[in-house]
C-alpha positions in Angstrom: -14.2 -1.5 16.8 -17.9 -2.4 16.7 -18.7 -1.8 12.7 -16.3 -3.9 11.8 -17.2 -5.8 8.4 -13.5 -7.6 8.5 -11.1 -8.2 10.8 -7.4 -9.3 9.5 -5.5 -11.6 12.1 -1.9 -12.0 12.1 1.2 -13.0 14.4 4.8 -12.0 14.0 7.4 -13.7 15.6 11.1 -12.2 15.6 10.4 -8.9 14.2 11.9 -7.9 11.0 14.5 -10.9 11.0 11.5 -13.9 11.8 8.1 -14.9 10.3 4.5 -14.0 9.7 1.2 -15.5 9.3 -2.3 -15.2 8.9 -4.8 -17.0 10.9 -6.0 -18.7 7.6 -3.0 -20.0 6.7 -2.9 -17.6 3.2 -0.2 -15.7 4.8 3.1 -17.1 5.9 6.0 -15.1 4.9 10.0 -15.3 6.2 10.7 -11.7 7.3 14.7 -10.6 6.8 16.3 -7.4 6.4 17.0 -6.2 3.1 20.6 -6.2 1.8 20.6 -2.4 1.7 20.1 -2.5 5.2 23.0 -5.5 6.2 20.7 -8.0 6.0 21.1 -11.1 3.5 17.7 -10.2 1.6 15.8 -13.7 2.1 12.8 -12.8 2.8 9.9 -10.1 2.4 9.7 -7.0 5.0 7.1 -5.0 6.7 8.1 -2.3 3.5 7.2 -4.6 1.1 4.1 -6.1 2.8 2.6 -2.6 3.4 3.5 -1.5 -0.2 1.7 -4.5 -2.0 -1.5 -4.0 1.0 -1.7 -0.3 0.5 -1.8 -0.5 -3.3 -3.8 -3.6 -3.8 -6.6 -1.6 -1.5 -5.9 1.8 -3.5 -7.1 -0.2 -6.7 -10.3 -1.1 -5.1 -11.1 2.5 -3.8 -9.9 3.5 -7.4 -13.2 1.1 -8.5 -15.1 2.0 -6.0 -14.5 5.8 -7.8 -14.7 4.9 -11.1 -17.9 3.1 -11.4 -19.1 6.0 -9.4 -18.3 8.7 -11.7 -19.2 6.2 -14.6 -15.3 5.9 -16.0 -14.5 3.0 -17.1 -10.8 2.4 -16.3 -9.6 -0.2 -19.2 -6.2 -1.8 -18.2 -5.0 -0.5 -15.1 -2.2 -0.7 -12.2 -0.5 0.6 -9.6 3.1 0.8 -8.2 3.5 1.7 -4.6 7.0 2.2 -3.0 7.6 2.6 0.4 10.8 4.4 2.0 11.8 3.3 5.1 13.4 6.9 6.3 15.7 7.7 9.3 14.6 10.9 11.0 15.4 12.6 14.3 14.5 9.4 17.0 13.9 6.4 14.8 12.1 6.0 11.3 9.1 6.4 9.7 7.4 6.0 6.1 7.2 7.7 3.4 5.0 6.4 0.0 4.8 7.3 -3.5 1.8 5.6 -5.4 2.0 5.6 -9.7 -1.3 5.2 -11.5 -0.9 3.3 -14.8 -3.8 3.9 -16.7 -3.0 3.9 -20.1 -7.0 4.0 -21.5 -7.2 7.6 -19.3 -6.7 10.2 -20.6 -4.0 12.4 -18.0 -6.7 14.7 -16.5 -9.3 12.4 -16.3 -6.7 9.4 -14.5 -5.6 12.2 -11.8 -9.1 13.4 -10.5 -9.7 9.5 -10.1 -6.2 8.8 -8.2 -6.9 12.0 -5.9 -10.4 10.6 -5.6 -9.3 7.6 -4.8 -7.1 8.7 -1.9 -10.0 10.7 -0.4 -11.8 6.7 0.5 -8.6 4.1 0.3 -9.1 3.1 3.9 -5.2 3.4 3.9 -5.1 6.6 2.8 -6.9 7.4 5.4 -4.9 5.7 8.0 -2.1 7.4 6.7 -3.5 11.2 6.3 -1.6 13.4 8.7 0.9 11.2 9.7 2.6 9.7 6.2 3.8 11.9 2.8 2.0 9.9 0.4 2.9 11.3 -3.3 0.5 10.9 -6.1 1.5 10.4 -9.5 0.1 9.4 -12.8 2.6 7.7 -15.4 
């Protein structure tokens, strides 16, 4: 990748029952299985890690729009969940995002969460390959 502004190191040891760091040190997380899945629920999972990543970059594309179309947002957040769904051969994802925008009015707080999902660099890494659902609360 030659245009690369950022690049984000990590290492995983022991897949989802083991660890995970960043290079920096900001990252170092115990990885275990949920209790829904058998596991015994100490620790975070690649679920969770992609849920807080995705939406914690949504909210900056959802800036990045804003300021653009001169909105200003007020008090806003997001709530991403990630499925972890068994299909045909092994798994895959599924994501729902929830704009809480409460200064927005409804029409206005969906053009800038569809916005948004046209530049999140997730969104875009996910187009074509992930449902991602939209919603405003």
């Amino acid at each position: 990748m030659t245009d690369a502004i950022y690049t984000a190191h990590a290492h995983a040891v022991g897949g989802r029952n083991g660890t995970a760091k960043s290079d920096d040190g900001h990252l170092d997380v115990k990885l275990a299985f949920p209790k829904s899945m058998g596991g015994d629920g100490n620790g975070t999972n690649p679920e969770q890690l992609f849920a807080a990543g995705y939406s914690a970059c949504f909210l900056g594309a959802l800036g990045l729009v804003a300021r653009n179309q001169g909105v200003k947002l007020g008090e806003h957040s997001l709530d991403a969940e990630v499925d972890l769904i068994k299909d045909e051969t092994s798994f895959h994802v599924g994501v729902r995002l929830k704009l809480n925008a409460p200064d927005l009015d409804r029409e206005t707080a969906e053009k800038l969460l569809h916005a948004a999902h046209e530049v999140c660099p997730y969104s875009k890494a996910t187009r074509g390959n992930v449902q991602v659902d939209l919603e405003v609360a």
